[in-house]
Backbone as ProteinMPNN parsed JSONL, in Angstrom:
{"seq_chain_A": "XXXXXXXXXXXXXXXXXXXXXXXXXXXXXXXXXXXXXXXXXXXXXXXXXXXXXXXXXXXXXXXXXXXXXXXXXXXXXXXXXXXXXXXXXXXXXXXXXXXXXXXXXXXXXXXXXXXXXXXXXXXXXXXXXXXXXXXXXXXXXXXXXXXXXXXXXXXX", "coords_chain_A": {"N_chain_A": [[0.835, -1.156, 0.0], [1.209, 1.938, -1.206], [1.464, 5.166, -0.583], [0.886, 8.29, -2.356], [2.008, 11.38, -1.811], [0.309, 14.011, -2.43], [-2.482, 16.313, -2.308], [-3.71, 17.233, 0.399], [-5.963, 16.726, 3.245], [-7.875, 17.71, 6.185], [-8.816, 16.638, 9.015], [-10.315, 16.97, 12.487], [-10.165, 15.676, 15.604], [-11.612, 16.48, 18.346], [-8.895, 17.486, 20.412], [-6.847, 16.376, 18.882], [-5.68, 15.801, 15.829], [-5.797, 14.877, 12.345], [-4.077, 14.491, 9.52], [-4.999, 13.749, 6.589], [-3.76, 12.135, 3.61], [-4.5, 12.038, 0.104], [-4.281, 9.43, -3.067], [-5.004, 10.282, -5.487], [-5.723, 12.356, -5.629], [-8.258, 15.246, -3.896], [-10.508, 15.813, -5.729], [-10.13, 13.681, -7.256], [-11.985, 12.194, -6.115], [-14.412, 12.07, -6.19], [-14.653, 10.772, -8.479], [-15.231, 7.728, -8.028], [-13.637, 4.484, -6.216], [-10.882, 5.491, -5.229], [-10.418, 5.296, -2.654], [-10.34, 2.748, -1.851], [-8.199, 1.915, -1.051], [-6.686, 2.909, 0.895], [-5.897, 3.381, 4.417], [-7.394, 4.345, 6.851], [-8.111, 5.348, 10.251], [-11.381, 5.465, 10.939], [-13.437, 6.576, 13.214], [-15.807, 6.071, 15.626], [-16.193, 8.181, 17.515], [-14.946, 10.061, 16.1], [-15.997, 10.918, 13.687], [-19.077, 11.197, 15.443], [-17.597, 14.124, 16.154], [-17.072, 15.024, 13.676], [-19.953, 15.449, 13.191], [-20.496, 16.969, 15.192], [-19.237, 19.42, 14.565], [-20.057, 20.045, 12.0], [-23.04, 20.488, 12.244], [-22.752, 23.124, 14.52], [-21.312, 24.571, 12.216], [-23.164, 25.257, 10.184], [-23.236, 23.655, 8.159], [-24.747, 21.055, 8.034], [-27.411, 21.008, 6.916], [-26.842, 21.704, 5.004], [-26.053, 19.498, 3.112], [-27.216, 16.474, 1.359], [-30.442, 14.688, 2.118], [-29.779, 11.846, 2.018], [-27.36, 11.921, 3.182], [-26.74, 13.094, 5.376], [-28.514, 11.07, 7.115], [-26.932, 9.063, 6.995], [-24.448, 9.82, 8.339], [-25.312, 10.946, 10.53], [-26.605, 7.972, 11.841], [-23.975, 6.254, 11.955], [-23.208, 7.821, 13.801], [-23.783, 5.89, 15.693], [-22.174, 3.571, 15.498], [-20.883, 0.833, 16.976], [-18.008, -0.051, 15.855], [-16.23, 0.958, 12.839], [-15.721, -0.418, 9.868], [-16.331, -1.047, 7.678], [-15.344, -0.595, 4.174], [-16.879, 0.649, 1.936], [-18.358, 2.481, 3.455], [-16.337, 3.718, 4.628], [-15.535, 5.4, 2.641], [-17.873, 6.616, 1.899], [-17.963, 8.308, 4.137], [-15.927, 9.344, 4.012], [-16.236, 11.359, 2.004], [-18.073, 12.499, 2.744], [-17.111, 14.048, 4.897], [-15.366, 15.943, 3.524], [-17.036, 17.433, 2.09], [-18.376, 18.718, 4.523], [-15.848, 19.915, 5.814], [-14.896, 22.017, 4.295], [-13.85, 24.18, 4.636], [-11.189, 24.408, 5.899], [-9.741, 24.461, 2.851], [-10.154, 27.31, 2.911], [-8.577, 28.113, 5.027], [-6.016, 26.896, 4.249], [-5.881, 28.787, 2.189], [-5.456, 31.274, 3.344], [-3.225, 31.111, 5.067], [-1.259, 30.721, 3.345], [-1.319, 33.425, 1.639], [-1.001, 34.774, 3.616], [1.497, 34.338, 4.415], [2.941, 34.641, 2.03], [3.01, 37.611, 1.997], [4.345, 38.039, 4.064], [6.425, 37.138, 3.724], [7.021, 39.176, 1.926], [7.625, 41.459, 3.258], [9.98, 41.01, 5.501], [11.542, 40.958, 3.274], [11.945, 43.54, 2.31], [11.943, 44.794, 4.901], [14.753, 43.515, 5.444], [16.211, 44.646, 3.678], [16.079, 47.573, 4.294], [17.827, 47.353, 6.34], [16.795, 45.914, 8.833], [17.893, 43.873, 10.62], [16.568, 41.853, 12.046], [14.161, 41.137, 11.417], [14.102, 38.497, 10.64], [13.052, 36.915, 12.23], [10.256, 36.91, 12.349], [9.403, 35.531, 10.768], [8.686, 32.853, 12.087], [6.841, 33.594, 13.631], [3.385, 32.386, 13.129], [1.172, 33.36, 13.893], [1.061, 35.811, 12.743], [1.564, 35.738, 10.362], [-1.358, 34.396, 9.479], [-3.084, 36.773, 10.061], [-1.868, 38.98, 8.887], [-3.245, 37.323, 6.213], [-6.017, 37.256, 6.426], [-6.229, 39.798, 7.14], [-5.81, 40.705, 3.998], [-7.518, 39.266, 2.659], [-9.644, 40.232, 3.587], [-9.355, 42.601, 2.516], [-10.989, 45.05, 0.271], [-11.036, 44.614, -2.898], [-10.241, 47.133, -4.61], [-8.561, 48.357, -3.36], [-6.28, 46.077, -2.672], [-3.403, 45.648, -2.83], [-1.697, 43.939, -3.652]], "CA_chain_A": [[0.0, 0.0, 0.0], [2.055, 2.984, -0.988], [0.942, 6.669, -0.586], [1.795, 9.389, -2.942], [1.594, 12.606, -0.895], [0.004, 15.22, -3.043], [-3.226, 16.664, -1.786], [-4.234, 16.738, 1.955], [-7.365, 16.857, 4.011], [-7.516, 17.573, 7.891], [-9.575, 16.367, 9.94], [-9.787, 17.31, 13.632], [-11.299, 15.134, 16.757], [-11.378, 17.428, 19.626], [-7.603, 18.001, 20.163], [-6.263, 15.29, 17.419], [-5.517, 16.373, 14.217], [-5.269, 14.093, 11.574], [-3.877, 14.727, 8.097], [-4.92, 12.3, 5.246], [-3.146, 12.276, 1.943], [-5.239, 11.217, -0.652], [-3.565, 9.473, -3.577], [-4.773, 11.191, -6.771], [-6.447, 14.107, -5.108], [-9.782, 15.513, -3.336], [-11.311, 15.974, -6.874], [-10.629, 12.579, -7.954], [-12.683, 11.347, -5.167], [-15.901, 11.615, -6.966], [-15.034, 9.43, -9.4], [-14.865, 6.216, -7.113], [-12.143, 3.525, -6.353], [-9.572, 5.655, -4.807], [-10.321, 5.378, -1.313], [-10.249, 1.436, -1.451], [-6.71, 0.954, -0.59], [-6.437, 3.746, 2.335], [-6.092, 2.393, 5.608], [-7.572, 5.429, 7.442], [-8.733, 4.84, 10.764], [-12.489, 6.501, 10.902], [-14.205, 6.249, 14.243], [-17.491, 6.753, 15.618], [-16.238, 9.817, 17.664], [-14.239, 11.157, 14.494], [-17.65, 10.901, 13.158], [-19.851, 12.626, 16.276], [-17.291, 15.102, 15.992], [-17.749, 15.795, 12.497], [-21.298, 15.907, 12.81], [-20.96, 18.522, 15.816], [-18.83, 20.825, 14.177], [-21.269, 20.465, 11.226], [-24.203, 21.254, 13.431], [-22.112, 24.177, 14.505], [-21.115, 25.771, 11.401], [-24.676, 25.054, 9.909], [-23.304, 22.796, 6.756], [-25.277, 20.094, 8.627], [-28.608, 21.355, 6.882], [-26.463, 21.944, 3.409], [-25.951, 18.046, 2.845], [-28.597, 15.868, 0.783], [-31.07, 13.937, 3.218], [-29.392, 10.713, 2.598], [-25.767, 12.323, 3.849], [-27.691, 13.545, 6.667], [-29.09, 9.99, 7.593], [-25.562, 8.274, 6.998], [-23.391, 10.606, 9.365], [-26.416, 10.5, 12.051], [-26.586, 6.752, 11.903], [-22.596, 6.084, 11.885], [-22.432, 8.143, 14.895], [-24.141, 5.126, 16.799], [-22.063, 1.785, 15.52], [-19.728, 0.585, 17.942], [-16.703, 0.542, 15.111], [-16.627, 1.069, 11.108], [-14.827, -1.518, 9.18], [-16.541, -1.089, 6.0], [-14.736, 0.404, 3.006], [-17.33, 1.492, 1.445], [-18.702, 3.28, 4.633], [-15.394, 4.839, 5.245], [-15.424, 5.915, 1.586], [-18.741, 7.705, 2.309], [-18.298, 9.213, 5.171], [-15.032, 10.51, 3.799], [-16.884, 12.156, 1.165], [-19.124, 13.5, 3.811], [-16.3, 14.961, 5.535], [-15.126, 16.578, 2.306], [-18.208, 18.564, 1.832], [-18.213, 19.676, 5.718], [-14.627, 20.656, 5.835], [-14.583, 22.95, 3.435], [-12.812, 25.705, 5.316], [-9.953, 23.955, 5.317], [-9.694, 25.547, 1.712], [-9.716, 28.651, 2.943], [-7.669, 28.414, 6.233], [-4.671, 27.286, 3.731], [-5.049, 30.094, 1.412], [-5.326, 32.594, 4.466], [-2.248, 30.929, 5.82], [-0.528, 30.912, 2.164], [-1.358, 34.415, 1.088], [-0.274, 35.682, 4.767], [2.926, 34.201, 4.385], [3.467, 35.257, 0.865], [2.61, 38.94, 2.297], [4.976, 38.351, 5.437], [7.909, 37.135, 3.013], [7.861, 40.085, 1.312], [8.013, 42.465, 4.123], [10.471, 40.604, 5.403], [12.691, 41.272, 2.312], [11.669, 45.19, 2.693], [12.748, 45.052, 6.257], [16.411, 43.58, 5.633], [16.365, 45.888, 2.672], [16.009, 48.872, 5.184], [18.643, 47.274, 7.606], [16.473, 45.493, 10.123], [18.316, 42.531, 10.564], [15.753, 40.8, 12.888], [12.823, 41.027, 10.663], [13.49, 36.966, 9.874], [12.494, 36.033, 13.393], [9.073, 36.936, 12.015], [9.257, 33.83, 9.959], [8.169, 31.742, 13.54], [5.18, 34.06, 13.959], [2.446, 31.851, 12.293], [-0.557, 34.26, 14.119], [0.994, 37.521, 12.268], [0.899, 35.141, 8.646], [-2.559, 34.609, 9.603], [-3.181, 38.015, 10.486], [-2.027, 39.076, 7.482], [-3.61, 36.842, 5.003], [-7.439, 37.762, 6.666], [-6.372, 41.026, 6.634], [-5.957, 40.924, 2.957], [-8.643, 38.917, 2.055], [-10.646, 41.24, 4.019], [-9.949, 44.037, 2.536], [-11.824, 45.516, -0.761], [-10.081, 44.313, -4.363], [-9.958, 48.044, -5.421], [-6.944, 48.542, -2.433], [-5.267, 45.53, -2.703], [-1.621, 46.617, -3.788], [-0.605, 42.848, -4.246]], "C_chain_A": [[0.894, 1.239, 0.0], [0.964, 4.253, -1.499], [1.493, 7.401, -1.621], [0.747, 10.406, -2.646], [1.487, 13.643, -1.72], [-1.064, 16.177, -2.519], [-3.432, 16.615, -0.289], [-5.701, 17.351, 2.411], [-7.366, 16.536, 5.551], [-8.798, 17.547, 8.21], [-9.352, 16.234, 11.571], [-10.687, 16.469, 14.483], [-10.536, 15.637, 17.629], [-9.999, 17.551, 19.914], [-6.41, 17.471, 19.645], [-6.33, 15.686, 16.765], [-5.011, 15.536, 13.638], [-4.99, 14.294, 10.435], [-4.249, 13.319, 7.264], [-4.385, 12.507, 4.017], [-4.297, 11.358, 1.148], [-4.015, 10.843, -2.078], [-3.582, 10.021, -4.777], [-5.512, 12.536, -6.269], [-7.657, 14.162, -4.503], [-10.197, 15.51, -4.936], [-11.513, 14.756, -7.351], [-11.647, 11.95, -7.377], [-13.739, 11.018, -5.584], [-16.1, 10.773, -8.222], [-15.393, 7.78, -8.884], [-13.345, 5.42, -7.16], [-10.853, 4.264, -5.415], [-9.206, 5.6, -3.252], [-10.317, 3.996, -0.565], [-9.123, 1.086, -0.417], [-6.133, 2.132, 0.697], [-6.367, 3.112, 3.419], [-6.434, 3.75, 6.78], [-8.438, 4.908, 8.909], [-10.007, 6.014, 11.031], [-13.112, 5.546, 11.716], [-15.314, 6.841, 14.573], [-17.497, 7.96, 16.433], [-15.589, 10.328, 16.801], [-15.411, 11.882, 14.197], [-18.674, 12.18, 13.974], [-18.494, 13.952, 16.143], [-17.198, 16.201, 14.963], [-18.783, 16.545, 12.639], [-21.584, 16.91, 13.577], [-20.636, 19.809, 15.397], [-20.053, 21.088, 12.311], [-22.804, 20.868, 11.417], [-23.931, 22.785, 13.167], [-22.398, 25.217, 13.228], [-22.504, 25.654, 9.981], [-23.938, 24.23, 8.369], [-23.808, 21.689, 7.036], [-26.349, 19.965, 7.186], [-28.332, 21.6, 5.491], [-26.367, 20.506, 2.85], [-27.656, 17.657, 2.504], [-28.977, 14.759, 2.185], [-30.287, 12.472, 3.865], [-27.909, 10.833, 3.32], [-26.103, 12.816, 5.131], [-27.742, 12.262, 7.709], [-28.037, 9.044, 8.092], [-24.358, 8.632, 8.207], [-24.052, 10.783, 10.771], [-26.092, 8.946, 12.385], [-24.724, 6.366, 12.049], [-22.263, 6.53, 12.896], [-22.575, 6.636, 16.0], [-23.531, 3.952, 16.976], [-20.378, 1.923, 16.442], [-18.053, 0.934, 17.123], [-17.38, 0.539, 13.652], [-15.498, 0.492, 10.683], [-15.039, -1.126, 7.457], [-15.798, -0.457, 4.886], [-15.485, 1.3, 2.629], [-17.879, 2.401, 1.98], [-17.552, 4.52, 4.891], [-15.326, 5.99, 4.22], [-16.598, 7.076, 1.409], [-18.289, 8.736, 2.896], [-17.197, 10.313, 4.956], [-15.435, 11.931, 3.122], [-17.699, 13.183, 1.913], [-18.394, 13.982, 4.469], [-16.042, 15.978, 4.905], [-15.973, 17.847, 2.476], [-18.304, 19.397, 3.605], [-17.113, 20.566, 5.776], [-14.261, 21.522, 4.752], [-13.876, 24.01, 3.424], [-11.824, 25.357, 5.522], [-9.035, 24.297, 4.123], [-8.618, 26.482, 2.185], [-8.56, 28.724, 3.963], [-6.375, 28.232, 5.448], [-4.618, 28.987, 2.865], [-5.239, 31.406, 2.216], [-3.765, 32.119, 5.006], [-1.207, 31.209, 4.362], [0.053, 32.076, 1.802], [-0.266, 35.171, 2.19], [1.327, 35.58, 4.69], [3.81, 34.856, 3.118], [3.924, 36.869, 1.523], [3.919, 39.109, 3.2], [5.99, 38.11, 4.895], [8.521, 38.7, 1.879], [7.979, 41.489, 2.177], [9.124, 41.964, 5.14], [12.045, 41.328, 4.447], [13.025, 42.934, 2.198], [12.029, 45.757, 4.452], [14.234, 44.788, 6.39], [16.625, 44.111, 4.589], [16.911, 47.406, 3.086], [16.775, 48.748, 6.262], [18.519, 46.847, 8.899], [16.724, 44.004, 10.122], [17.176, 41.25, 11.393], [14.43, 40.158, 12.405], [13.108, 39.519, 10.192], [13.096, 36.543, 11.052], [10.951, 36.406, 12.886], [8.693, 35.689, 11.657], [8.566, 32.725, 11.364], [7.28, 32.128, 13.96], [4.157, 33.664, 12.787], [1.198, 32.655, 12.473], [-0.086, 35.649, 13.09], [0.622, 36.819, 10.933], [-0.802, 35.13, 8.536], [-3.232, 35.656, 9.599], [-3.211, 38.885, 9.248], [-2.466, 38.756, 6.374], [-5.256, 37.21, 5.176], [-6.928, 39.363, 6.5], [-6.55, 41.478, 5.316], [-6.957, 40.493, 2.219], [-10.074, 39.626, 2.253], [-10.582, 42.603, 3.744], [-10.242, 44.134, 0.613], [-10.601, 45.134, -1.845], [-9.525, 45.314, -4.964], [-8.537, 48.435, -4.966], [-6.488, 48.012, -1.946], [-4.232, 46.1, -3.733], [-1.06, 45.12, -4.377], [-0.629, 42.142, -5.746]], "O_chain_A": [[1.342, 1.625, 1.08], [0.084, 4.298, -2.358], [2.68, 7.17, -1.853], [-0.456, 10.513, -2.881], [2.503, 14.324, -1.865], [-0.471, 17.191, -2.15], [-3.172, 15.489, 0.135], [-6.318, 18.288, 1.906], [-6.999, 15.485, 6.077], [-9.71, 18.26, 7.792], [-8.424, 15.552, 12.007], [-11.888, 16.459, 14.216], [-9.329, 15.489, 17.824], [-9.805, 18.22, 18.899], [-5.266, 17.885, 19.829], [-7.379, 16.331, 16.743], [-3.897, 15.147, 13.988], [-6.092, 14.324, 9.887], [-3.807, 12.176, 7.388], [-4.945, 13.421, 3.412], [-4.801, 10.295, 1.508], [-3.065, 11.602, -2.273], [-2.518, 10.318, -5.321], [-5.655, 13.596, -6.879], [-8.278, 13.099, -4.509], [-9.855, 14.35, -5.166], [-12.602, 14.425, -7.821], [-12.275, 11.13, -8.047], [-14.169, 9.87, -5.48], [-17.088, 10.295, -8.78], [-15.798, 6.881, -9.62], [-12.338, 5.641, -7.833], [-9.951, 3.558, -4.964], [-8.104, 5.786, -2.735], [-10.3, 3.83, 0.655], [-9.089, 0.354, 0.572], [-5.069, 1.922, 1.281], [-6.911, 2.01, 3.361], [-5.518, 4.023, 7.556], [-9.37, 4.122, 8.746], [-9.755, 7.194, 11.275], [-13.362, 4.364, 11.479], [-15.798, 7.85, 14.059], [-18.416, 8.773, 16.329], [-15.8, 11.54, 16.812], [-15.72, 13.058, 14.387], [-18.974, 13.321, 13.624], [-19.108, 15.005, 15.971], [-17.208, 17.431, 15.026], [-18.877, 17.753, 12.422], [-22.459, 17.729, 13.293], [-21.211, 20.88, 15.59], [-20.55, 22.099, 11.817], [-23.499, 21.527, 10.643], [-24.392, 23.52, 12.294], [-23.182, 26.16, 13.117], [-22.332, 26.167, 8.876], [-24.588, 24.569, 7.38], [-23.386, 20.869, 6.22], [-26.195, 19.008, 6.427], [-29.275, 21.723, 4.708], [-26.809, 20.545, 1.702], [-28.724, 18.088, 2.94], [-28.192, 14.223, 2.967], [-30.129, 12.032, 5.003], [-27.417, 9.891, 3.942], [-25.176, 12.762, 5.939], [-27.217, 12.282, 8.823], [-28.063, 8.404, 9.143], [-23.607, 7.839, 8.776], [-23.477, 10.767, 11.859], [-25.254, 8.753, 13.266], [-24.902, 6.065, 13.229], [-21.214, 6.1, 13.374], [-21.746, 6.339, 16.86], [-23.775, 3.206, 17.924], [-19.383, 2.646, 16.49], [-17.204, 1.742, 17.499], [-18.535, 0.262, 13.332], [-14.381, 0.839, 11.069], [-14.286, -0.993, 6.492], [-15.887, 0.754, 5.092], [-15.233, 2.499, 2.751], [-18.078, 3.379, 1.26], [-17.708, 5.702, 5.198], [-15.144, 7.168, 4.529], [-16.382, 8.185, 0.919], [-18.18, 9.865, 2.42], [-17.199, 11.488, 5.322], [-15.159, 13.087, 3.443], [-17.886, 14.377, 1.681], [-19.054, 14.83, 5.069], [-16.345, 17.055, 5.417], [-15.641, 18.958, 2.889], [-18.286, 20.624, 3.702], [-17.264, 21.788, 5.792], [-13.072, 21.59, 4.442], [-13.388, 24.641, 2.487], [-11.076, 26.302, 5.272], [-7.816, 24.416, 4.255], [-7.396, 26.618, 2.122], [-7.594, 29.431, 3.674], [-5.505, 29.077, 5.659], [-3.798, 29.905, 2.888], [-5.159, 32.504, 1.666], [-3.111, 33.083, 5.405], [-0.328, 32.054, 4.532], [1.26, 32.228, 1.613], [0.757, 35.814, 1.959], [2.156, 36.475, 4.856], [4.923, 35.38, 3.154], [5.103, 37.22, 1.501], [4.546, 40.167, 3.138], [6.908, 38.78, 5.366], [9.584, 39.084, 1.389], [8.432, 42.507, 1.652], [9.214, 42.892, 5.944], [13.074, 41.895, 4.814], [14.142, 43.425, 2.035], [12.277, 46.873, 4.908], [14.961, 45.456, 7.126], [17.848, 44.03, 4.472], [17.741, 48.136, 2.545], [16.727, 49.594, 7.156], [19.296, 47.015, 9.839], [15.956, 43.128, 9.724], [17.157, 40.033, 11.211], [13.834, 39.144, 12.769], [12.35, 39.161, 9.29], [12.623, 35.416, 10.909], [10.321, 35.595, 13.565], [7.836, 34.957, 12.152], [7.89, 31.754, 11.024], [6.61, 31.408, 14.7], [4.028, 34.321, 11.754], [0.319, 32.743, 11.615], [-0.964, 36.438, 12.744], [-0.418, 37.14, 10.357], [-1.418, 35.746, 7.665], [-4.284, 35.498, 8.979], [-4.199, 39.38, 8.705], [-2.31, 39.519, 5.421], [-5.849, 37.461, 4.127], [-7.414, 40.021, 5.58], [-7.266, 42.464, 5.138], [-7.354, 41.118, 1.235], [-11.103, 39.655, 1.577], [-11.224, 43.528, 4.241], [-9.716, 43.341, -0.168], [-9.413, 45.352, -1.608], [-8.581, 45.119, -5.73], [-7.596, 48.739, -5.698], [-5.995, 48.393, -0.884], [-4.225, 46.673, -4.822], [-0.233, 45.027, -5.285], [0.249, 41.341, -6.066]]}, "name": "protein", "num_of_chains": 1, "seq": "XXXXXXXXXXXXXXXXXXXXXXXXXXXXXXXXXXXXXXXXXXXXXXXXXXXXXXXXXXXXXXXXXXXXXXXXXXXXXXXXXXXXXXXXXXXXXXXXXXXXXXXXXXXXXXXXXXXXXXXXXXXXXXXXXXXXXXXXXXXXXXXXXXXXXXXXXXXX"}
């Protein structure tokens, strides 16, 4: 069973974080087949925890009835073995986690933003400006800031 690490998808149970690599990508997923040979372990609190933070951020109520029925029901079985179950429910993670997306390209952009001030700070002689590089809240900081502000006065 070998991986090839191109895409990822996080999934969080309460203060676990799990990364999954998929092997041809999130997009291929909807074709079928690729989630056979994964060995992912998907549990029934993975699961209730999905389904609370989908509660939560109301994409509960965005899912078709039977994705609804499947991620309710799954919270209750003692374990999940099935493939094709896991292969669901992945899918049904997919569509919840969607902000995942965005949280990279807020973390992406910020960093882009923070590398080039950065280069404009030891430009100007401030030698310290690379300890920035270890502040991940200012990348953040910066990448909502930019996404939050109006397209007409972005400069980047």
């Amino acid at each position: 069973m070998t991986k090839v690490q191109l895409p990822w998808f996080l999934i969080s149970e309460c203060n676990k974080i799990y990364i999954v690599w998929y092997p041809l990508g999130i997009d291929s997923m909807s074709r079928g087949g690729v989630l056979d040979n994964i060995g992912i372990e998907v549990t029934p609190s993975l699961v209730d925890s999905v389904y609370r933070r989908s509660l939560r951020n109301r994409t509960y109520f965005k899912l078709h009835p039977d994705e609804k029925a499947i991620l309710y029901l799954a919270r209750r079985l003692p374990r999940i073995n099935s493939l094709i179950l896991k292969s669901i429910l992945l899918k049904i993670f997919e569509k919840i986690e969607s902000y995942v997306v965005s949280r990279y390209r807020v973390l992406s952009i910020g960093l882009s933003i923070l590398r080039k001030r950065i280069e404009q700070a030891i430009k100007l002689g401030y030698e310290k400006a690379v300890e920035w590089l270890d502040d991940i809240d200012l990348a953040v900081y910066l990448g909502i800031s930019y996404l939050n502000t109006s397209p007409i006065y972005r400069g980047m």
